[in-house]
C-alpha positions in Angstrom: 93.2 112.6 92.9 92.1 108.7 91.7 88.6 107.5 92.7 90.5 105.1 94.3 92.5 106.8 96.9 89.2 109.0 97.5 87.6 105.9 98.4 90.4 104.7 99.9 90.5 107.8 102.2 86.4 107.8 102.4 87.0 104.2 104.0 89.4 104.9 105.9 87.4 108.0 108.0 84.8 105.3 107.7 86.7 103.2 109.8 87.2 105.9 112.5 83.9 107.3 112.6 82.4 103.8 113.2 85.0 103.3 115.9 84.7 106.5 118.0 80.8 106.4 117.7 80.6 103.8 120.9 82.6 105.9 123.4 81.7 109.1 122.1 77.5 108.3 122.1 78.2 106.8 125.1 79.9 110.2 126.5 77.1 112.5 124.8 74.9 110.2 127.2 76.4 110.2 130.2 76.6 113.9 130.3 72.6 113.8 129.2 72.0 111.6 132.5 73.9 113.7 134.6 72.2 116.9 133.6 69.1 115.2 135.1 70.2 112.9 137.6 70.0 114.3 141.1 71.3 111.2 143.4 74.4 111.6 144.2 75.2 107.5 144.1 73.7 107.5 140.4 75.5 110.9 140.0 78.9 109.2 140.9 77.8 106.9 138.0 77.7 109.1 135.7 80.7 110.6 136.0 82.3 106.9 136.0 81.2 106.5 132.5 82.1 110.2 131.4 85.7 109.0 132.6 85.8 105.9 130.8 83.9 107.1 127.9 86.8 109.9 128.0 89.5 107.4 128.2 88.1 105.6 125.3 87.8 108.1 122.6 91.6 109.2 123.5 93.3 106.1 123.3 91.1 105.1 119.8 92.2 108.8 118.8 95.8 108.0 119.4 95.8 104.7 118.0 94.1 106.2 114.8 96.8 108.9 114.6 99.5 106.3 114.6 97.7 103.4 112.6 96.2 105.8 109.1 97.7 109.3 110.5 101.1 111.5 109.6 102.1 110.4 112.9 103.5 114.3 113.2 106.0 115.1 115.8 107.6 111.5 115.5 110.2 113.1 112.6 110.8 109.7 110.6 110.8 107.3 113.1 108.5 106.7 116.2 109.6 104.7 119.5 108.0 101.4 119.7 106.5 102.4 123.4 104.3 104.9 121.7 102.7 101.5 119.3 102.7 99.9 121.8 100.3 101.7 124.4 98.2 102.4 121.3 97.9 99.3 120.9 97.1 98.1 124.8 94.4 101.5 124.1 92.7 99.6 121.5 92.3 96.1 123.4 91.9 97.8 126.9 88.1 96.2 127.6 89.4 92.6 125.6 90.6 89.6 127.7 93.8 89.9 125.1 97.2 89.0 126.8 99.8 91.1 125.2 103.5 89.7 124.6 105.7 92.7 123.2 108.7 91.5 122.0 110.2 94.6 120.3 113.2 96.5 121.5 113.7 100.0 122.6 115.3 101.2 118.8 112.8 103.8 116.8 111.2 102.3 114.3 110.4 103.9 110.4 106.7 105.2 110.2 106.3 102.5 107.6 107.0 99.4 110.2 104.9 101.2 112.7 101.6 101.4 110.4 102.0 98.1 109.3 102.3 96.4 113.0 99.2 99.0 114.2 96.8 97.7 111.6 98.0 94.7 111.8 97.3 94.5 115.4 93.9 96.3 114.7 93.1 93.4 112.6 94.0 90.7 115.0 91.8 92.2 118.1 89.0 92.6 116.3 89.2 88.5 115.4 90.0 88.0 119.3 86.4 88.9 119.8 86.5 86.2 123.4 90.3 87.1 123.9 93.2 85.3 123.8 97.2 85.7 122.9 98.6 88.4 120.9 102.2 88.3 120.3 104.2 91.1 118.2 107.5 91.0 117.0 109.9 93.4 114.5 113.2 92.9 113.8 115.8 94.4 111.7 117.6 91.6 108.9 120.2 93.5 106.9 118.9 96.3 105.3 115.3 95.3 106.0 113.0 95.0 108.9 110.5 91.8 109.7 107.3 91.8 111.4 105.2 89.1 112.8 102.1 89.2 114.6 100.9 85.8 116.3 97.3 85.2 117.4 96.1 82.1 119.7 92.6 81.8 120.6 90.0 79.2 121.0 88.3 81.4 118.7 89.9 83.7 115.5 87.4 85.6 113.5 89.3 87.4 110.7 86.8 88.8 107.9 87.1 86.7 104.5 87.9 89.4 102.5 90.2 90.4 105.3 92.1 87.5 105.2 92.1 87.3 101.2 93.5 90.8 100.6 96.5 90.1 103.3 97.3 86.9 101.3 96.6 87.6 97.9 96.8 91.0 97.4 94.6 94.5 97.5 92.5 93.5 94.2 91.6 89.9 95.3 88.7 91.3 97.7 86.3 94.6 97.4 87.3 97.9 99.5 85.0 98.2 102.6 85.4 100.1 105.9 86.7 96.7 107.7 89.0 95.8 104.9 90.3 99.2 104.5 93.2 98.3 107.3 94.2 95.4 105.7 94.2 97.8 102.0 96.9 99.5 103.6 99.3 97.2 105.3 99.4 96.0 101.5 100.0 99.3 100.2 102.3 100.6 102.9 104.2 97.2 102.0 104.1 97.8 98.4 105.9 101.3 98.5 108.6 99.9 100.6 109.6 96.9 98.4 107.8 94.3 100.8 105.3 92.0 100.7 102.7 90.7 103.2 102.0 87.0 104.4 99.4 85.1 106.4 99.4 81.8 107.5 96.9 79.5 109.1 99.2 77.3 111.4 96.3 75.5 113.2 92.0 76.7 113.4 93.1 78.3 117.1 96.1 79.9 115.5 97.2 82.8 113.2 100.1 84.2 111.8 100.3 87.6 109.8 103.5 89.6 109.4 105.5 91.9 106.5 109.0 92.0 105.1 110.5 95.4 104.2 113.5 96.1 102.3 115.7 99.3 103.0 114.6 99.4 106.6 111.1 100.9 105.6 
């Protein structure tokens, strides 16, 4: 194996680990407080965040499996309903409207990683909230994919933003980058390429082109 795909992969598990550290600590706490809480109001409490601590991790976890996972038990192709709640997982505590505008037709594992990390990439830079639109169609033999963020406010990451326009090399490998790394890559071995486009300083267009369907 490369140093780079071991640093790729070390990245990538960065990238979770950081993630699922919140809701997890915050579990590992609330099960600390309720060892030792004896009202029952506070005890109620503490079972609320167990719950939502809970809920957390899973969604994250099945977002994850989608987004840099196998996706296993999908065969080649995954319905779009299952991105799609792992994508409403992810953004659950955001004030992020959501406009799905994919149809009920299985999509290739390929399409589906791209539009999850995309979409990881855009609620992270709705840090206030905003609009999130996602689209995929198929054009021939290939499939399109456009993600559309509105916001008073988008915060995508420099290097971010220069790997999904210019390439993997045009910014160093990180743990926040690492998404964007492999939209590129996942783009590359499908005969794709990647685009970015800042229509307006409250608006932000991202998307992928595949060729054989992906």
């Amino acid at each position: 194996m490369t140093d780079d795909r071991v640093d790729f992969a070390s990245m990538l598990a960065s990238r979770l680990c950081h993630d699922l550290l919140s809701p997890v600590g915050a579990f590992a706490n609330g099960l600390e407080l309720l060892a030792d809480e004896k009202d029952p109001e506070m005890r109620a409490r503490c079972i609320d965040l167990l719950e939502q601590s809970a809920r957390t991790s899973a969604a994250k976890l099945k977002f994850f499996r989608l987004a840099f996972g196998s996706a296993g038990g999908f065969g080649e192709a995954v319905p779009p309903g299952e991105a799609k709640a792992a994508i409403e997982g992810i953004m659950a505590d955001r004030p992020i409207t959501l406009n799905w505008m994919i149809g009920d037709e299985p999509l290739p594992k390929p399409a589906v990683k791209i539009i999850l990390n995309l979409a990881l990439i855009l609620v992270d830079a709705l840090v206030r909230g905003g609009r999130l639109d996602i689209g995929c169609e198929r054009q021939g033999e290939g499939i399109e994919i456009a993600l559309h963020a509105e916001a008073e406010r988008i915060l995508v990451d420099a290097d971010v933003e220069r790997i999904l326009k210019d390439g993997e090399a045009s910014a160093a490998m990180t743990s926040r980058t690492a998404p964007a790394v492999l939209v590129q890559a996942v783009a590359a071995q499908n005969g794709g390429q990647v685009m970015l486009a800042r229509e307006t300083p409250t608006s932000l267009l991202v998307g992928a082109v595949l060729k054989g369907g992906g």
